[in-house]
N, C-alpha and C positions, 0 to 999 in steps of 0.2 A: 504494500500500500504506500504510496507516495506522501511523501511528508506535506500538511498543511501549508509551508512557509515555501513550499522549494516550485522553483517555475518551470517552467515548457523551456528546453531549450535544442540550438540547433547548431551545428560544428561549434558547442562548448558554452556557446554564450546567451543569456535566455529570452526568450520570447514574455513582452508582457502585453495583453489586451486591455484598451478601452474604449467600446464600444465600436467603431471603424477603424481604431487608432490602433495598430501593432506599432511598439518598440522593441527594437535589437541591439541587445546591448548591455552593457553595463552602465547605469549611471554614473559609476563613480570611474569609471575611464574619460578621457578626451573627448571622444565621436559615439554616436549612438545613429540608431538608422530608425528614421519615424515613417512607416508604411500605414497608408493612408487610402482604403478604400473607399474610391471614388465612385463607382458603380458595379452593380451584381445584379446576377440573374439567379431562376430556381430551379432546381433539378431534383425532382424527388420529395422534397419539401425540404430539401437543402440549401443555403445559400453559399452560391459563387462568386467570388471575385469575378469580375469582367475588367475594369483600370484600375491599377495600383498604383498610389503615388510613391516615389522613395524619393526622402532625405536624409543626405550624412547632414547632421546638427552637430556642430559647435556645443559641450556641455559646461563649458567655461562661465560661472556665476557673474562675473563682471558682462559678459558682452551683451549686447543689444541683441534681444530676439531676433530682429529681421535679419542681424547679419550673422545672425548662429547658423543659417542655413549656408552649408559649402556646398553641395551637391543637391540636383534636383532632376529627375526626371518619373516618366509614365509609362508603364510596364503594362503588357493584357495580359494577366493573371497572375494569382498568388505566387505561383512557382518561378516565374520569368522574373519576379520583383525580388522573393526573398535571395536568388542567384546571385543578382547583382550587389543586393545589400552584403551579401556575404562579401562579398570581393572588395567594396569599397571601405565595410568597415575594415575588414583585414590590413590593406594598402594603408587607410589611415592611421591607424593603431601602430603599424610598423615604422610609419614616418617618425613617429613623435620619440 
């Protein structure tokens, strides 16, 4: 049984949900990846991602929100979103 406190995660680092909002990441790192479900469809009584937004965010408490965001783009589906999230948090994390 999965411990209450412990999250969903993926190549290591965790997935957290709020409501359309996935974050990947650690908050207490650098870069965090905010995937942003822009529209879904239904399958079974399932819902689908159809656009996913990805941003690498700046987690820096000083900076200006608007310019937390370094990376931006729009992905069709979850899977094609969370790929790239992986690669750019990786790449940023290794920068620092």
């Amino acid at each position: 049984m999965a411990d209450k406190n412990s999250f969903l995660t993926y190549k290591g680092k965790p997935l957290v949900r709020k409501g359309n909002t996935i974050y990947y990441g650690n908050m207490s790192d650098p870069f965090v990846i905010m995937l942003s479900v822009a529209s879904s469809h239904e399958v079974h009584g399932v819902k689908i991602a159809d656009k996913v937004i990805v941003q690498l965010v700046n987690t820096a408490p000083d900076i200006n929100p608007l310019e937390a965001i370094v990376k931006r783009t729009e992905k069709n589906g979850m899977w094609a979103a969370v790929d790239i999230a992986s690669i750019w948090l990786q790449r940023a994390l290794k920068a620092e």
